[in-house]
C-alpha positions as a Markdown table, in Angstrom:
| # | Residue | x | y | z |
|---|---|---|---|---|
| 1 | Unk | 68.2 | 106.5 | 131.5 |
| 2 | Unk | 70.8 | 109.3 | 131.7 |
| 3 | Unk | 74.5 | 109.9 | 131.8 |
| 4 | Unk | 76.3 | 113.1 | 132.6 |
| 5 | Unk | 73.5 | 114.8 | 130.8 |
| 6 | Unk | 73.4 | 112.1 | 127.5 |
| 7 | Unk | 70.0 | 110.3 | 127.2 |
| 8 | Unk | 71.3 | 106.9 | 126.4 |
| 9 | Unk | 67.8 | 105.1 | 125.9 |
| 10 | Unk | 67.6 | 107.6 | 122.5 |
| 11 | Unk | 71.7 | 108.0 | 121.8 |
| 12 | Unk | 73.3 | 104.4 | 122.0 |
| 13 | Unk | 70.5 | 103.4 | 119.9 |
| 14 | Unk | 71.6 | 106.0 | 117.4 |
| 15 | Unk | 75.3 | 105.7 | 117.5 |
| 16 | Unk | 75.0 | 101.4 | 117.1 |
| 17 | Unk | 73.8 | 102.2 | 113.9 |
| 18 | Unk | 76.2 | 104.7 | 113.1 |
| 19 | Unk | 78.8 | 103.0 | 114.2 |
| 20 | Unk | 77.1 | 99.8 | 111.8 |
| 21 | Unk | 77.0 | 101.9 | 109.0 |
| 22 | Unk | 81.0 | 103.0 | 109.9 |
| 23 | Unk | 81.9 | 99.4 | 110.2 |
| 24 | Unk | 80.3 | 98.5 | 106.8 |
| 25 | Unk | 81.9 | 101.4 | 104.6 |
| 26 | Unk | 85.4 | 100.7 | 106.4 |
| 27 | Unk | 85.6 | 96.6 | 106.1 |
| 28 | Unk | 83.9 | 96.5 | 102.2 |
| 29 | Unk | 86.4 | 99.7 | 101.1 |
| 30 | Unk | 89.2 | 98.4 | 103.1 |
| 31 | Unk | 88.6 | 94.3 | 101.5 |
| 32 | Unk | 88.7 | 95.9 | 98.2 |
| 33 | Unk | 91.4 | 98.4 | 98.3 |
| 34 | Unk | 93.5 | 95.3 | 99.7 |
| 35 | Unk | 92.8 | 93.6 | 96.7 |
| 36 | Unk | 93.9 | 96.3 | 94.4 |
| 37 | Unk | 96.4 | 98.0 | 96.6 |
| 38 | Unk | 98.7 | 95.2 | 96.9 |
| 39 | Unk | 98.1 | 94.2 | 93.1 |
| 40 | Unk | 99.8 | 97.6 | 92.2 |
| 41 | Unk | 102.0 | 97.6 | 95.0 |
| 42 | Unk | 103.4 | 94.2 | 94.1 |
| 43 | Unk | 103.7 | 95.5 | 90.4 |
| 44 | Unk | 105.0 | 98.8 | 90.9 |
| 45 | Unk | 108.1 | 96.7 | 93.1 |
| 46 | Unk | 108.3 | 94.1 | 90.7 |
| 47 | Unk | 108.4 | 96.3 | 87.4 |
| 48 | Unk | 111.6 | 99.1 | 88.9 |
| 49 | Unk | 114.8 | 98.7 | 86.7 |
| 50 | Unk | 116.6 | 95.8 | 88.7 |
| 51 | Unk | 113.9 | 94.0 | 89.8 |
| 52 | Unk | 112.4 | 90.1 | 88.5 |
| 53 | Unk | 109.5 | 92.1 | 86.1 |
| 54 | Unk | 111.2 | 95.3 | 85.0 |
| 55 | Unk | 109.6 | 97.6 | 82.8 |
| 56 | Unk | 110.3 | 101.3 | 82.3 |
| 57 | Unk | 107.1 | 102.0 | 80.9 |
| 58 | Unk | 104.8 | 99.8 | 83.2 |
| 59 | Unk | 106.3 | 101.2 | 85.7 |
| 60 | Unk | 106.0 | 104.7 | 84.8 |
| 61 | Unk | 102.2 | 103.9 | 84.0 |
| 62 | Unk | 101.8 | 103.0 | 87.2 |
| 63 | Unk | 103.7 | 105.5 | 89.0 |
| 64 | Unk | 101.7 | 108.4 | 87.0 |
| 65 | Unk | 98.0 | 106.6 | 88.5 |
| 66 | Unk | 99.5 | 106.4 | 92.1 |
| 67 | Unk | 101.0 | 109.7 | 92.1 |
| 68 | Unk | 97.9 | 111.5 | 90.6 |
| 69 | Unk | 95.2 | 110.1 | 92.5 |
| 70 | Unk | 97.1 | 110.1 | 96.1 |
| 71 | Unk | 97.9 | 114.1 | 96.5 |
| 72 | Unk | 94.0 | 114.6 | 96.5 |
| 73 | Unk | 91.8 | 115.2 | 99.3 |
| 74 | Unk | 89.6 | 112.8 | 100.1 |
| 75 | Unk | 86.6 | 114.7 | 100.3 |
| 76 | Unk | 87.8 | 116.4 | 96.8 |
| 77 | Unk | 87.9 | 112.9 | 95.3 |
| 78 | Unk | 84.8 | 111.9 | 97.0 |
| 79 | Unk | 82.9 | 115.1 | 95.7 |
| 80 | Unk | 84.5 | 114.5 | 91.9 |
| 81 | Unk | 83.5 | 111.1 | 92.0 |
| 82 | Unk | 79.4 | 111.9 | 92.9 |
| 83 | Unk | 78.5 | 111.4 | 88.9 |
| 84 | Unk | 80.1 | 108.1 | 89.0 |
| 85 | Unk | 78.9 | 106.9 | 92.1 |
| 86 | Unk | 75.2 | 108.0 | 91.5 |
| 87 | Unk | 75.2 | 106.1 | 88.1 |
| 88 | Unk | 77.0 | 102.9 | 89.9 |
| 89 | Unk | 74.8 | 102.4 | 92.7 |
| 90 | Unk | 71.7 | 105.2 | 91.6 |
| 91 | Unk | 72.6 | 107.6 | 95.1 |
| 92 | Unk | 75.4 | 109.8 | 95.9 |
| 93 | Unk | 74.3 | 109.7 | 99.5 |
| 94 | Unk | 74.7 | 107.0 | 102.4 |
| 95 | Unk | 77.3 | 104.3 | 103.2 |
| 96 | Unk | 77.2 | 102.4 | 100.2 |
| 97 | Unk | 77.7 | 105.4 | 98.2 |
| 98 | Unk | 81.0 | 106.4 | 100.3 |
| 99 | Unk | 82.6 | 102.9 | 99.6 |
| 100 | Unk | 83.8 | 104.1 | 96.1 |
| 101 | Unk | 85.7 | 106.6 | 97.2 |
| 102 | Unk | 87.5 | 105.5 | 100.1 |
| 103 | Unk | 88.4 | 102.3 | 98.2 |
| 104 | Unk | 90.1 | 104.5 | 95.9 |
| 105 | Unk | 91.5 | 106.6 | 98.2 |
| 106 | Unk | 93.1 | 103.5 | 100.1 |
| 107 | Unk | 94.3 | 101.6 | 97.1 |
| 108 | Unk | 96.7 | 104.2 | 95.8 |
| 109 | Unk | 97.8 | 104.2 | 100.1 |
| 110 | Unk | 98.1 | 100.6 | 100.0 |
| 111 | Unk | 99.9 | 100.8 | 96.7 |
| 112 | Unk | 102.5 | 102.9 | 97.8 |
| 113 | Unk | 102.6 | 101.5 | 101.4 |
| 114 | Unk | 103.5 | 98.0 | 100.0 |
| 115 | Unk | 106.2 | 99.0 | 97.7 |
| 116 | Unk | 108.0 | 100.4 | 99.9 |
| 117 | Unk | 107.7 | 97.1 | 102.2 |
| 118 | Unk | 108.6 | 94.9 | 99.2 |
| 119 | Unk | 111.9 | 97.1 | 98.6 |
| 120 | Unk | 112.9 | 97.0 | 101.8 |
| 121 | Unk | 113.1 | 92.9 | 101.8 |
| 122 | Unk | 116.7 | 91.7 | 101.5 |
| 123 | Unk | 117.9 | 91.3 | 98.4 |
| 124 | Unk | 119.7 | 88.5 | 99.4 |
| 125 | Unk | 116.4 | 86.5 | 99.5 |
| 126 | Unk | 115.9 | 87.6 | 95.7 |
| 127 | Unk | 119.6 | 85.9 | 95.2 |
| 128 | Unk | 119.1 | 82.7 | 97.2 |
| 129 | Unk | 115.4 | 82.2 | 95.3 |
| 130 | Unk | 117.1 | 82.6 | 92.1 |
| 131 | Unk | 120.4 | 80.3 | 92.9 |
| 132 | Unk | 117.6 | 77.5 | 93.8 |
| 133 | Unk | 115.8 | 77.8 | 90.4 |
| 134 | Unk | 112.8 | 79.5 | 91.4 |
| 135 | Unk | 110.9 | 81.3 | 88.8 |
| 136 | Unk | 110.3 | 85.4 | 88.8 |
| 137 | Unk | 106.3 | 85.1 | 90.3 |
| 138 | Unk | 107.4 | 82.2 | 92.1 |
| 139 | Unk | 110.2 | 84.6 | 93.4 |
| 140 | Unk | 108.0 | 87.3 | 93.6 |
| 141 | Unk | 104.8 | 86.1 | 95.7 |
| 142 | Unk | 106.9 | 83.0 | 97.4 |
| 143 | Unk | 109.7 | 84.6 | 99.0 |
| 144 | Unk | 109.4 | 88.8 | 98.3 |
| 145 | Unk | 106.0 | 88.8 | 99.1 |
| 146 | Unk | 106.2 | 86.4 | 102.1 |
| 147 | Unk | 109.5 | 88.0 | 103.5 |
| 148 | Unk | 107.7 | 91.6 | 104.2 |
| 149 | Unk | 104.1 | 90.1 | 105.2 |
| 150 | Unk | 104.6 | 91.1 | 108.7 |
| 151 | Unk | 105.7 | 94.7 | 108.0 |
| 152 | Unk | 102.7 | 94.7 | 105.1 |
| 153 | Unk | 100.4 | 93.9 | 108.2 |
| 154 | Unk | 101.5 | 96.6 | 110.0 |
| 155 | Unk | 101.3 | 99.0 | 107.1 |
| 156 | Unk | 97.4 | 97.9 | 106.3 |
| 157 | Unk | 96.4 | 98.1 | 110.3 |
| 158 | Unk | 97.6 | 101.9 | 109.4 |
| 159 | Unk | 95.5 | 101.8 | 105.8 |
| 160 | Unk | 92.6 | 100.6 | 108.0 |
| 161 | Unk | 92.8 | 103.3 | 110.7 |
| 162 | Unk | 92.8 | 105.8 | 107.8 |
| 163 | Unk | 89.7 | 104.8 | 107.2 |
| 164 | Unk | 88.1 | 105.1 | 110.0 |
| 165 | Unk | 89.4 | 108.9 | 109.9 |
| 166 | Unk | 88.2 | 109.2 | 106.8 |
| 167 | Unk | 84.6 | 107.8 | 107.1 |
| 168 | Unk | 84.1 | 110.7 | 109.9 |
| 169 | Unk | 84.8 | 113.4 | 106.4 |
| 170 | Unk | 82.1 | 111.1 | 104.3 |
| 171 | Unk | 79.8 | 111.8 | 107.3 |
| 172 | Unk | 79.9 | 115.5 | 106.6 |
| 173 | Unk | 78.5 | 115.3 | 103.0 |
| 174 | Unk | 76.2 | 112.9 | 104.0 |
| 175 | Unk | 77.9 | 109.7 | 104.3 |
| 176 | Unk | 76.5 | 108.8 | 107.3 |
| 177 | Unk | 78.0 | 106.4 | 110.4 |
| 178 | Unk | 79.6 | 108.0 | 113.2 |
| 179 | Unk | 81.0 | 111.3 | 111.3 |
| 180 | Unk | 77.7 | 112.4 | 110.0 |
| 181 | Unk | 76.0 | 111.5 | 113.5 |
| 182 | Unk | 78.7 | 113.6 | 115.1 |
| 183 | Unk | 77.9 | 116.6 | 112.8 |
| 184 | Unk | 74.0 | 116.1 | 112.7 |
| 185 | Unk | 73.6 | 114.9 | 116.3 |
| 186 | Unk | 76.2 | 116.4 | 118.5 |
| 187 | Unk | 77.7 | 120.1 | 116.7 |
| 188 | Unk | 73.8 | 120.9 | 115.3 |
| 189 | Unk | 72.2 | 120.1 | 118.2 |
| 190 | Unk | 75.1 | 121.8 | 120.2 |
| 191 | Unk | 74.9 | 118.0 | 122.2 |
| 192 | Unk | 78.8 | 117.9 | 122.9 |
| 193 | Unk | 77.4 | 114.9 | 125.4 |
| 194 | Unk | 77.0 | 113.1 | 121.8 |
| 195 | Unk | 80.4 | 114.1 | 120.4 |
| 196 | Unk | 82.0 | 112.8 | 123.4 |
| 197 | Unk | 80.3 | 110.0 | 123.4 |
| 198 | Unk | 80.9 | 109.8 | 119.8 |
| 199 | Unk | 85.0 | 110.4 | 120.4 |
| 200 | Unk | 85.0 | 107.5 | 123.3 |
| 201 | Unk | 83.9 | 104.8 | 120.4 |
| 202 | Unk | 86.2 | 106.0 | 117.8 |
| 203 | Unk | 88.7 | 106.1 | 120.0 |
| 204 | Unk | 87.7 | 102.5 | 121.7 |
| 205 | Unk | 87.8 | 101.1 | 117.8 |
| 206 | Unk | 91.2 | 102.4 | 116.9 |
| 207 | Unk | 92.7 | 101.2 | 119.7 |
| 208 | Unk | 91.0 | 97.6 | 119.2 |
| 209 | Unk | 91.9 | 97.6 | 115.3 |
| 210 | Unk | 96.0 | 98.4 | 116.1 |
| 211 | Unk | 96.2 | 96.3 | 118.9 |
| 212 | Unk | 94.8 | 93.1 | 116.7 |
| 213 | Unk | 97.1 | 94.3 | 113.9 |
| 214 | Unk | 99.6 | 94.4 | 115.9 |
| 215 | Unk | 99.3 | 91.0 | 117.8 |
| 216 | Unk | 98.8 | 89.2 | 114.2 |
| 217 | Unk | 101.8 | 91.3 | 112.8 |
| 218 | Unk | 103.8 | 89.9 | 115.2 |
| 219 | Unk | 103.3 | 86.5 | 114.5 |
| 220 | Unk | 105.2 | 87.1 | 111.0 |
| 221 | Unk | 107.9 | 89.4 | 112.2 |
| 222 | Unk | 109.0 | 87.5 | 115.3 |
């Protein structure tokens, strides 16, 4: 069966996997740089001078690993970090292998992403936790935390879009899903029926990612 000149019986076969394969590098590197994104996010707030944990030198510390890591290019960092990814999972090639990478890549994104939320809560909510008795992690996770989960939504529904975008690089040193099927498929083969193709379901998935992260966003801001 064709389709403006795309044999679908051989390509949607083709870009289900790929688009598999994206899913899987996007949801297992997104799960984990949630994890330790907001770990450092929440720690890099809480340790400023002024704030319930503050620490000059904790906070430094952390600022120096955000601040190197984020200003590289991802497919820099995912090139420098082939050694350590071969001896992690024995291949520098494939899905699983890109998952290192783009976890790193989103945590230090995440990190800086959630600060920012967590300092824009009102301090005023820091004042009326404390004139209650609340303790500094109960303060912390109970009230900051809670007070800027819609906005944090928001900010990961980016995180997780980012991803997406950034999967499409992996697929070009042979990460493979719907970037490296794109490259291999549709500009090798000079099949811009493929990349089209290819553009419509990236295009369908980011639009179905936002609007969900929107609509559960919403539930915490409104």
């Amino acid at each position: 069966m064709t389709f403006a000149g795309i044999d679908l019986d051989v390509v949607v076969p083709k870009v289900a996997d790929a688009l598999y394969e994206t899913l899987l590098m996007v949801t297992a590197s997104f799960v984990l740089a949630t994890v330790i994104g907001l770990v450092l996010g929440i720690f890099l707030f809480a340790t400023r001078s002024g704030q319930l944990l503050q620490s000059s030198v904790a906070h430094t510390v952390l600022n120096i690993v955000v601040n190197t890591l984020r200003p590289i290019p991802f497919i820099i960092l995912l090139i420098a970090l082939t050694p350590v990814t071969r001896s992690l999972i024995g291949t520098s090639i494939g899905p699983a292998a890109a998952i290192l990478p783009l976890t790193i890549a989103a945590s230090v994104g995440i990190a800086r992403v959630a600060e920012s939320n967590l300092v824009a809560v009102d301090p005023g909510v820091v004042e009326a936790a404390k004139a209650i008795g609340a303790r500094p992690l109960h303060i912390l996770f109970g009230f900051v935390v809670r007070e800027a989960f819609g906005p944090l939504l928001l900010s990961l529904t980016f995180i997780f879009v980012a991803l997406i975008d950034a999967t499409a690089v992996a697929g070009a040193v042979g990460g493979g899903g719907l970037g490296n099927l794109a490259l291999t498929y549709g500009y090798q083969r000079f099949d811009y029926g493929v990349m089209i193709l290819i553009i419509v379901v990236l295009i369908g998935l980011v639009q179905l990612v936002q609007l969900l992260g929107n609509r559960v966003a919403r539930r915490f801001i409104d």
